[in-house]
NUDOLO-209338 format. One line per 5 residues: their letters; for each residue x, y, z of C-alpha. Coordinates in Angstrom, 3 decimals. Layout:
a	X,Y,Z ~ ...
end
This chain:
xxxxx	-16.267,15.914,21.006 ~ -13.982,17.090,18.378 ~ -14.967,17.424,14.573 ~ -12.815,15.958,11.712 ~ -12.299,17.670,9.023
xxxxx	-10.570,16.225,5.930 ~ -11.050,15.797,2.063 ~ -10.230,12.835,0.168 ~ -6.697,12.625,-0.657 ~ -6.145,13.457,3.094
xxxxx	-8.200,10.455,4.212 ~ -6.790,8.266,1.724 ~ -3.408,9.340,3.180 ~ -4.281,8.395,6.541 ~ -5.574,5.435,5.705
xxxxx	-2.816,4.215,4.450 ~ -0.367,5.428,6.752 ~ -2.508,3.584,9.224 ~ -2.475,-0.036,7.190 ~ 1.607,0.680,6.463
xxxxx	2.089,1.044,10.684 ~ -0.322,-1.534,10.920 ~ 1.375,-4.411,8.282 ~ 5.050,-3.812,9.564 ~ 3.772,-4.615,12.983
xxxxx	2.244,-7.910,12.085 ~ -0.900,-6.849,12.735 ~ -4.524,-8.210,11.701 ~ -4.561,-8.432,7.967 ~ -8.135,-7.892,7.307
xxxxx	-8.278,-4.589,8.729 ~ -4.561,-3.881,6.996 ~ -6.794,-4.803,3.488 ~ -9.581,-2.932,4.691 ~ -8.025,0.456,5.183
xxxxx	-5.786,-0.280,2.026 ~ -8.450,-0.856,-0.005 ~ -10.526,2.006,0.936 ~ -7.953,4.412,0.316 ~ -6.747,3.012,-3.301
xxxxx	-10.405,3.069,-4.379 ~ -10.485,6.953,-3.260 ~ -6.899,8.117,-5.213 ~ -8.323,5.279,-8.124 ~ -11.575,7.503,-8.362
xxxxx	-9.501,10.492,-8.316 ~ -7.183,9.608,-10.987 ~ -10.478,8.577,-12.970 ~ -11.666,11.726,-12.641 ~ -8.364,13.122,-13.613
xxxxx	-8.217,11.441,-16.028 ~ -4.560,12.403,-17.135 ~ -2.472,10.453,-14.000 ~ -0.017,8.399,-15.561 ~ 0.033,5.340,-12.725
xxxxx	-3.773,5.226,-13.283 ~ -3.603,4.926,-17.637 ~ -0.962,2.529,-17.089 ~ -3.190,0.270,-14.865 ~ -5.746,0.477,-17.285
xxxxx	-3.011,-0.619,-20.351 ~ -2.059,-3.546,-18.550 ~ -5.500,-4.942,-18.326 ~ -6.313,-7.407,-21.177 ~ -9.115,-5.700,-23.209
xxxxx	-12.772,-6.643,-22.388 ~ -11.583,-8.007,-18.647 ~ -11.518,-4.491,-17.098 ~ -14.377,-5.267,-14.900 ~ -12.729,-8.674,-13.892
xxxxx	-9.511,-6.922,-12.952 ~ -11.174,-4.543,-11.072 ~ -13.457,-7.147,-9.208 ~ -10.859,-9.610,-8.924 ~ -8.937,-6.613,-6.574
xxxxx	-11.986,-5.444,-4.678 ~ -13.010,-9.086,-3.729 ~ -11.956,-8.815,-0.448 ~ -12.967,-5.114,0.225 ~ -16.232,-5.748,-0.711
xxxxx	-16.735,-8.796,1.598 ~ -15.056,-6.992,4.196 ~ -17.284,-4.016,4.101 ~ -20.718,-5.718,3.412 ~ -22.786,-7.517,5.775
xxxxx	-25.955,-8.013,4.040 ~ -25.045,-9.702,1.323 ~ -23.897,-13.540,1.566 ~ -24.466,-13.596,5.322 ~ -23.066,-16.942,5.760
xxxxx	-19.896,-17.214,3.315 ~ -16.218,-17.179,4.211 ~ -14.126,-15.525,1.694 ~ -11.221,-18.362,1.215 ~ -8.029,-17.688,-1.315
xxxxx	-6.767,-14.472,-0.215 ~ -2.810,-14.635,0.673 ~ -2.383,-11.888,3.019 ~ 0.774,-10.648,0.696 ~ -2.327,-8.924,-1.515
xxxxx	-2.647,-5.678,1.179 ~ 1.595,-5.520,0.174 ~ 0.492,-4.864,-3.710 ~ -2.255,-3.124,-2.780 ~ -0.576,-0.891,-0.422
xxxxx	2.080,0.093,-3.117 ~ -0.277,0.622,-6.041 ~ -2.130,3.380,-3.843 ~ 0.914,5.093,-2.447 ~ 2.058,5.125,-6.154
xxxxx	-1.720,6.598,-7.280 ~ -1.034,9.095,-4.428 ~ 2.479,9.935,-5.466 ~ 1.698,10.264,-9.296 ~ -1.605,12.855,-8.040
xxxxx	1.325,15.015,-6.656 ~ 1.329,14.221,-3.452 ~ 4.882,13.676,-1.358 ~ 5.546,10.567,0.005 ~ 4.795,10.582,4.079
xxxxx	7.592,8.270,5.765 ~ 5.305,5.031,5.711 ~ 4.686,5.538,2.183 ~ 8.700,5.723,1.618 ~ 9.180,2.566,3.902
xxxxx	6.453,0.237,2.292 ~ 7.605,1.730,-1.324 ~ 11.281,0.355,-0.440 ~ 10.300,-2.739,1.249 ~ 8.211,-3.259,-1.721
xxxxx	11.192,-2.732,-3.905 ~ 13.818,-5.093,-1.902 ~ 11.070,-7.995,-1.507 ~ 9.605,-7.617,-4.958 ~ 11.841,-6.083,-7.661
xxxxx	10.253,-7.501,-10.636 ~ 7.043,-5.861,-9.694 ~ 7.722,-2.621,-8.402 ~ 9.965,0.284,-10.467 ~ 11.309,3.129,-8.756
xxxxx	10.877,6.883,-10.156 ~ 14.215,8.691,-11.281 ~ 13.010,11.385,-8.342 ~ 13.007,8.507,-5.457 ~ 15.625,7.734,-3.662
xxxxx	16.176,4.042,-2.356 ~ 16.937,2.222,0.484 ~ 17.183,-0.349,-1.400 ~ 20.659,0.739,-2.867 ~ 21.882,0.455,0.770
xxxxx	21.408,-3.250,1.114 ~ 23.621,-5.513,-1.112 ~ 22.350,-7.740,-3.399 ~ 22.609,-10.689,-0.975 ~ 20.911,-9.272,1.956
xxxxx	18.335,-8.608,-0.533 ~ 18.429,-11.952,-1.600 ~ 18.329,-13.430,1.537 ~ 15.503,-11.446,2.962 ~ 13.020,-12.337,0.292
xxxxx	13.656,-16.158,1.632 ~ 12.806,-15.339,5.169 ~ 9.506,-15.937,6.672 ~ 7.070,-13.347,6.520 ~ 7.738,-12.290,10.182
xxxxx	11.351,-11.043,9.895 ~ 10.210,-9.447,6.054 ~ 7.759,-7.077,8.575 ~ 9.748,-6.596,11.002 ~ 12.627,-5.265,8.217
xxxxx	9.640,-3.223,7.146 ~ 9.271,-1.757,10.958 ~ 12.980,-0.988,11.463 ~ 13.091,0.584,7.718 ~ 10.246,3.309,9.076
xxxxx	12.002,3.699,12.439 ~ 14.798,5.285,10.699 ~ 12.822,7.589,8.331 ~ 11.252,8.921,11.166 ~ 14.646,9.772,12.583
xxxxx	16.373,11.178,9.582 ~ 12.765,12.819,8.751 ~ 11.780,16.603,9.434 ~ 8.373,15.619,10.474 ~ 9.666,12.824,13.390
xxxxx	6.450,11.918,14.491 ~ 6.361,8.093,15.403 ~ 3.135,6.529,16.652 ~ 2.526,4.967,19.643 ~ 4.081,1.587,19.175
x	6.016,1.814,16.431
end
């Protein structure tokens, strides 16, 4: 057997370059939120530690004071029940819209991205996607170039009122094409 070898920001990479292949093709969304989740809490701890990241202080600003830990539970909910089995045995975690791993998802590309790191091509796709399907949330870096600029407003328009299925599958055909215009073409099985 081989051995892995990897530090943090690596993992966290993979992680989510996993949950991005694994979203745009529709796939289960508790292990999407799982693998999100994990990797957001690494780059979060990191730009804790860091201390002077940007994304991270602006997180933080946004919080109403006295309700960090409530913000910070309120995102983890799901992590946590997905990760442990002793506690609450019995309990189904209700509430969740699946549309959480989509926020989730961009906040740690954009922790990963303001640590210095390059954008892989799932990171570009899901950062776009993120910005066609949710403009009021997401803002795009004067560095980053946009997909989005290639779609007119309409078709913008239009795809935020389409069902959740042809959203992801925009998503899928959005990384197909980085991979071919990228240096590093190196599509996964299955996507």
């Amino acid at each position: 057997m081989g051995e892995i070898r990897v530090n943090k920001i690596e993992a966290a990479q993979r992680q989510i370059d996993v949950a991005i292949r694994l979203l745009f093709a529709n796939e289960d969304p508790v292990a999407i939120h799982t693998l999100a989740s994990a990797a957001f809490r690494i780059l979060r701890d990191v730009a804790e530690k860091n201390g002077s990241v940007q994304e991270h202080e602006e997180v933080k600003k946004r919080i109403v004071p006295g309700k960090e830990k409530e913000f910070w539970s309120m995102l983890s909910k799901a992590a946590n029940f997905f990760k442990h089995g002793a506690r609450d045995t019995g309990k189904i975690l209700e509430g969740i819209k699946e549309e959480v791993n989509d926020y989730v998802l961009c906040m740690a590309c954009s922790y990963y991205k303001r640590l210095g790191h390059t954008f892989t091509p799932e990171m570009d796709a899901l950062m776009n996607w993120c910005l066609i399907l949710y403009p009021k949330a997401v803002r795009l870096t004067r560095n980053e170039t946009s997909i989005k600029s290639h779609l007119d407003r309409g078709g913008a328009v239009q795809l935020r009122s389409e069902d959740r299925g042809v959203q992801l599958a925009f998503g899928k055909l959005m990384l197909e094409r980085l991979y071919q215009t990228s240096r590093d073409s190196r599509p996964p099985n299955g996507v």
